[in-house]
C-alpha positions in Angstrom: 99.0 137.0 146.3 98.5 133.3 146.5 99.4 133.0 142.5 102.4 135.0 143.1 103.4 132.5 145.7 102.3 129.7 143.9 104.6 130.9 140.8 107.9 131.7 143.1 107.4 128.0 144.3 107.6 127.1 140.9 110.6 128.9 139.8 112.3 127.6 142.6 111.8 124.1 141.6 112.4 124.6 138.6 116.0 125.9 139.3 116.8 123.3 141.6 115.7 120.3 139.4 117.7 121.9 136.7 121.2 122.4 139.3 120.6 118.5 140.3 121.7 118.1 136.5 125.5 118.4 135.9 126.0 120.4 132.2 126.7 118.3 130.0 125.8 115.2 131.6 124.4 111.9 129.7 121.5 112.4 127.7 118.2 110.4 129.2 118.1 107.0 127.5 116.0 106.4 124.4 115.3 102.5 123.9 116.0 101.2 120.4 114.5 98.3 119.0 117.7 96.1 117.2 117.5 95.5 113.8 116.0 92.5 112.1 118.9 89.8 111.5 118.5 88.8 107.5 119.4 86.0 105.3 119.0 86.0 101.5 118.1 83.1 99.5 118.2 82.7 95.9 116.7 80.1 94.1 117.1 78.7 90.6 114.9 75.9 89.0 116.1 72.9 87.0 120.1 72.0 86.5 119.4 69.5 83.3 122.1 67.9 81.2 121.2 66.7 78.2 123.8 65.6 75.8 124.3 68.3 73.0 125.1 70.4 76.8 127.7 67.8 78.3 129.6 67.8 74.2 129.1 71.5 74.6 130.9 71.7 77.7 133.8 69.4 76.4 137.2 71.0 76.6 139.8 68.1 75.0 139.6 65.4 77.7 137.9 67.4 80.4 134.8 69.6 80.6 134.3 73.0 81.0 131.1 74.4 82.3 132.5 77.5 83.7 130.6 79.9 80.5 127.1 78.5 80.8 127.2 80.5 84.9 129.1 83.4 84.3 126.6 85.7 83.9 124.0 84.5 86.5 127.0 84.2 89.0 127.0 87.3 90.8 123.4 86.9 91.4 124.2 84.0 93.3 127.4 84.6 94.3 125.4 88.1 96.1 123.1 85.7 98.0 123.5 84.0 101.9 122.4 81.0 100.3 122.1 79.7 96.6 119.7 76.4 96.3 119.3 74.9 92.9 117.2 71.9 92.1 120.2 69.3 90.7 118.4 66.8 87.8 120.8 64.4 86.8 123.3 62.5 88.5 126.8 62.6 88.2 129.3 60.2 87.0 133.1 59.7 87.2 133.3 57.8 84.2 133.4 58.6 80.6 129.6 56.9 80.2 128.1 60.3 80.1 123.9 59.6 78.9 121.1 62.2 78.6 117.3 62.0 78.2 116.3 60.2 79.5 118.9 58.6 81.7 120.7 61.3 82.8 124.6 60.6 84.1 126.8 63.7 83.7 130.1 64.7 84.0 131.4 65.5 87.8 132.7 68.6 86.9 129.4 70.0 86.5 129.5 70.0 90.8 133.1 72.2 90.4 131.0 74.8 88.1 128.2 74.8 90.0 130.1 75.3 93.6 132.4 78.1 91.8 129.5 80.1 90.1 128.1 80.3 94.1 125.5 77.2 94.9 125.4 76.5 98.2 123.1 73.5 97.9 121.5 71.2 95.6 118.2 69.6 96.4 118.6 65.8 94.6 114.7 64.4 95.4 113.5 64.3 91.5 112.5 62.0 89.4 116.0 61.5 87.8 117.7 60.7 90.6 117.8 57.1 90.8 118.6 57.5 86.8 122.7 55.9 87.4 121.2 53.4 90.3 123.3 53.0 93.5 126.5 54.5 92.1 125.2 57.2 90.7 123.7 58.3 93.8 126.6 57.7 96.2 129.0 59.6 93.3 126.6 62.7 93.5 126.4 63.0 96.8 130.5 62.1 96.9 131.3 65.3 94.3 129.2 67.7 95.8 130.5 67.3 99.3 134.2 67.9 98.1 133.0 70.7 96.1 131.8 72.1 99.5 127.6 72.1 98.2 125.1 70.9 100.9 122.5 68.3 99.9 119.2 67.0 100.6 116.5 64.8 99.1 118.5 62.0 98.4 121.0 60.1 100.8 123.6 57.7 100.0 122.7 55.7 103.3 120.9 56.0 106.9 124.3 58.3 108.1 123.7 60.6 105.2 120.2 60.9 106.0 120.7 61.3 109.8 123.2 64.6 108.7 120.9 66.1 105.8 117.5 65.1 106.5 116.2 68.1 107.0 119.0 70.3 106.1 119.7 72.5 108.9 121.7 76.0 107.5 122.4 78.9 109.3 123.5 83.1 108.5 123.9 85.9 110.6 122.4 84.0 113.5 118.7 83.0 111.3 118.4 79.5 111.3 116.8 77.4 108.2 115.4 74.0 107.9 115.5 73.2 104.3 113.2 69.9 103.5 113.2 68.5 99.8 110.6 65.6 98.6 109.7 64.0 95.1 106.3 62.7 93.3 108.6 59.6 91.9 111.2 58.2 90.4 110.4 57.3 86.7 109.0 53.6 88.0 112.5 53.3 88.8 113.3 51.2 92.2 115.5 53.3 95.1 118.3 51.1 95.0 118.8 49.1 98.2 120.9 51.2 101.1 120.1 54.7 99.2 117.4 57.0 100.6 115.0 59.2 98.6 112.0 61.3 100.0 109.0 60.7 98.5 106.1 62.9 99.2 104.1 61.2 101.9 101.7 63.2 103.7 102.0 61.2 107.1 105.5 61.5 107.2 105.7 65.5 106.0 103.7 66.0 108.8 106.2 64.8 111.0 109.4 66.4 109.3 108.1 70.1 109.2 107.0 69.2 112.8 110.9 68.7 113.3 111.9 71.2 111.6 110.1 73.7 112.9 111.3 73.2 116.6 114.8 73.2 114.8 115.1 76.1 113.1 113.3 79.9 112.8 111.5 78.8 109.1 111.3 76.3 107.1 111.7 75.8 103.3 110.2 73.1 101.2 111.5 72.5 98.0 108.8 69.9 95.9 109.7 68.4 92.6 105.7 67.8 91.9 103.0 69.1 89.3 102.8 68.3 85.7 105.2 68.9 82.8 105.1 71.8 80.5 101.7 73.0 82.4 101.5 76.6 82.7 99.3 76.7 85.7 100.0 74.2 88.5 97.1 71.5 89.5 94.9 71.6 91.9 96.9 68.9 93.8 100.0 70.9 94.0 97.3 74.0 95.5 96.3 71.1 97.7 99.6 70.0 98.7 100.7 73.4 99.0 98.2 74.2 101.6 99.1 71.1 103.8 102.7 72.4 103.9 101.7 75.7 105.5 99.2 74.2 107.9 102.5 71.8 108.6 104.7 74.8 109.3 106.4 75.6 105.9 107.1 79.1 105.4 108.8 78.9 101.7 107.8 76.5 99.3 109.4 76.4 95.9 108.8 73.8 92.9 110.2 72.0 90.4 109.5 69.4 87.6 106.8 71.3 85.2 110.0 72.6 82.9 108.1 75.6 82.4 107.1 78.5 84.9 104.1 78.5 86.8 102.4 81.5 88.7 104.0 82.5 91.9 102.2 84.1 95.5 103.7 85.6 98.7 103.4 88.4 100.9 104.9 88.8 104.2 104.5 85.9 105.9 104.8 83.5 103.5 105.4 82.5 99.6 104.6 79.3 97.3 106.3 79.5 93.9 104.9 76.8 92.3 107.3 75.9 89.2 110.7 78.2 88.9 110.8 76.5 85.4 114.2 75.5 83.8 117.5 77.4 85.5 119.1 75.6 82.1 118.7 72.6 79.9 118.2 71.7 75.9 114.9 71.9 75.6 113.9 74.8 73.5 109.7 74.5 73.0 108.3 77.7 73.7 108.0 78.4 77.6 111.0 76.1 78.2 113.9 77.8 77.4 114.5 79.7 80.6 112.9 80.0 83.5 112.8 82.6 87.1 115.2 82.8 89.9 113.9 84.2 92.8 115.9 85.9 95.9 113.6 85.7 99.7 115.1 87.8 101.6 114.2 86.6 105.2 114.1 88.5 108.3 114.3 87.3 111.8 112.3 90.5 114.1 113.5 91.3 118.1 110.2 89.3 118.8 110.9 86.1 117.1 108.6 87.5 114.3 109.6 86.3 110.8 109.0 88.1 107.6 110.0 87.7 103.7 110.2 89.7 100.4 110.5 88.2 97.4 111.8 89.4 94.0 112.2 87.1 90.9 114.0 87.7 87.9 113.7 85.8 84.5 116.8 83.8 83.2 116.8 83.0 79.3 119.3 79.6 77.8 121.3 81.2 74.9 122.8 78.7 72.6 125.4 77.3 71.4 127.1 77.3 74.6 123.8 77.1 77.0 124.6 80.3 79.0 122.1 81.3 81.2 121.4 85.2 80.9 119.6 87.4 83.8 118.3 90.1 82.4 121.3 92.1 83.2 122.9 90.2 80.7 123.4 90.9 76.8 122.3 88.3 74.6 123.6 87.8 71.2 121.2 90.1 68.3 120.4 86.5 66.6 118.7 85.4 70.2 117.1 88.7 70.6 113.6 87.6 69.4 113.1 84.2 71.1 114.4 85.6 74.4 111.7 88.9 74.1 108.9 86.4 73.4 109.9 84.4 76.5 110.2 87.3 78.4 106.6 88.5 77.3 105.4 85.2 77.7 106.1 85.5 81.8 104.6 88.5 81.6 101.3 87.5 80.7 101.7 84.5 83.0 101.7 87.3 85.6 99.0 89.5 84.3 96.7 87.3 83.9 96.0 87.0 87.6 98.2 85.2 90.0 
């Protein structure tokens, strides 16, 4: 009796929770955590400009370097952000030297902006190669090309703006730093700026950085040329930066690739190699691109993926080919063994 009772009482509740609900009426609520905002980065190593490149780029009284980025373009053209490590300054005269006092034509900024940099990190040991002028007529071109800069800075204003470089996409804010071992003995000429790696002063940069933006990105032109494997003072260095509050480091200056680490939280790529130049040795006739794609979580969490690409020089006309790219059957061979080559850099433990 007392279950049948207990059962009707039921029922009736039942019935009367489900008449309290009008048919049809909003479903319950389900909360949704919002998507990760993103930003995509890519990353190409040296821009060098040796002289058979600038007479290969000549066009009657002007200079055309439109071929040598075709085919890496939409790669860059794809990304939030392109960086590339800029190795030679630029000149608006017709003095145009290579190795190794580099001073190259301005319309290599034009080529560069069209083909889809965003910015050029100038802290290398080239870039005090055309003194004072050359500087302050780098840093002139790329800003009415429309390519941020870093690294170097034509006075304390310049430094003030770029130093660090603060960018932003889709709402993810980056803080992009850029420091060099040296300057080939060659004195930063008086007024100019150049950052030199200094631990001390590092220290305080990321610390500025960091309460500036949501990661951080140093860009080092450090290590040894035509090393493989970087040195123990770039692991060394490398580690400081993290401790610090880097997030991304990328290198430059070796000419050749060196192994590469990440995971989600963080990445180090020690040498990207050449992105294009005239040297042609084994090892240094490409280099890798790489593309971090970063991503900014609900929580303030950040995380990043990493994919890298190898880019091969094909000459005469110094194109740079992604691997989406056909080369020319008499470059076949040397591009395969530089391909294999990375491979083995990567197989034989990172």
């Amino acid at each position: 009796m007392l279950l049948r009772i207990r059962n009707s009482l039921l029922s009736l509740l039942l019935l009367s929770a489900a008449c309290c609900v009008p048919a049809g009426g909003p479903p319950p609520k389900v909360f949704r955590m919002p998507p990760p905002q993103r930003v995509r980065l890519f990353f190409g190593g040296d821009v060098m400009q040796h002289l058979p490149q600038v007479e290969a780029a000549r066009r009657g009284d002007g200079f055309d370097y439109t071929p040598v980025f075709a085919a890496l373009a939409p790669r860059m053209r794809a990304a939030d952000l392109a960086v590339v490590n800029l190795e030679t300054p630029l000149t608006a005269r017709d003095r145009y030297t290579g190795y190794p006092m580099f001073r190259s034509p301005v319309a290599l900024a034009d080529a560069l902006r069209a083909a889809g940099v965003d910015v050029a990190v100038l802290a290398n040991n080239h870039c005090c190669d055309g003194g004072a002028e050359g500087i302050r007529t780098t840093i002139r071109e790329l800003d009415r090309c429309g390519i941020r800069h870093t690294g170097v800075f034509a006075d304390s204003a310049d430094y003030r703006r770029n130093h660090p470089l603060l960018l932003e996409h889709g709402g993810v804010r980056i803080a992009l730093l850029n420091y060099t071992y040296g300057t080939n003995g060659l004195p930063v000429p008086a007024g100019t700026l150049v950052n030199r790696i200094d631990t001390v002063r590092m220290a305080a940069d990321l610390a500025a950085a960091r309460s500036a933006a949501d990661f951080v990105v140093a860009f080092m032109h450090w290590g040894n040329e035509y090393e493989r494997r970087e040195h123990p003072q770039q692991r060394l260095l490398a580690a400081f930066l993290r401790r610090h509050g880097a997030d991304i480091i990328v290198g430059s200056h070796p000419h050749v690739v060196q192994p590469w680490r990440a995971d989600s939280t963080q990445g180090v790529l020690y040498s990207l190699g050449n992105l294009v130049s005239n040297q042609r040795r084994r090892y240094t006739d490409g280099g890798l691109v790489a593309q971090v794609e970063a991503s900014r979580h609900s929580d303030g969490r950040m995380t990043y993926r990493l994919e890298t690409a190898p880019v091969w020089v094909s000459l005469p006309g110094y194109r740079i080919l992604p691997p989406e790219a056909a080369a020319a059957p008499r470059d076949s061979a040397a591009r395969a063994l530089f391909c294999r080559d990375l491979r083995e850099l990567t197989q034989s433990g990172l």
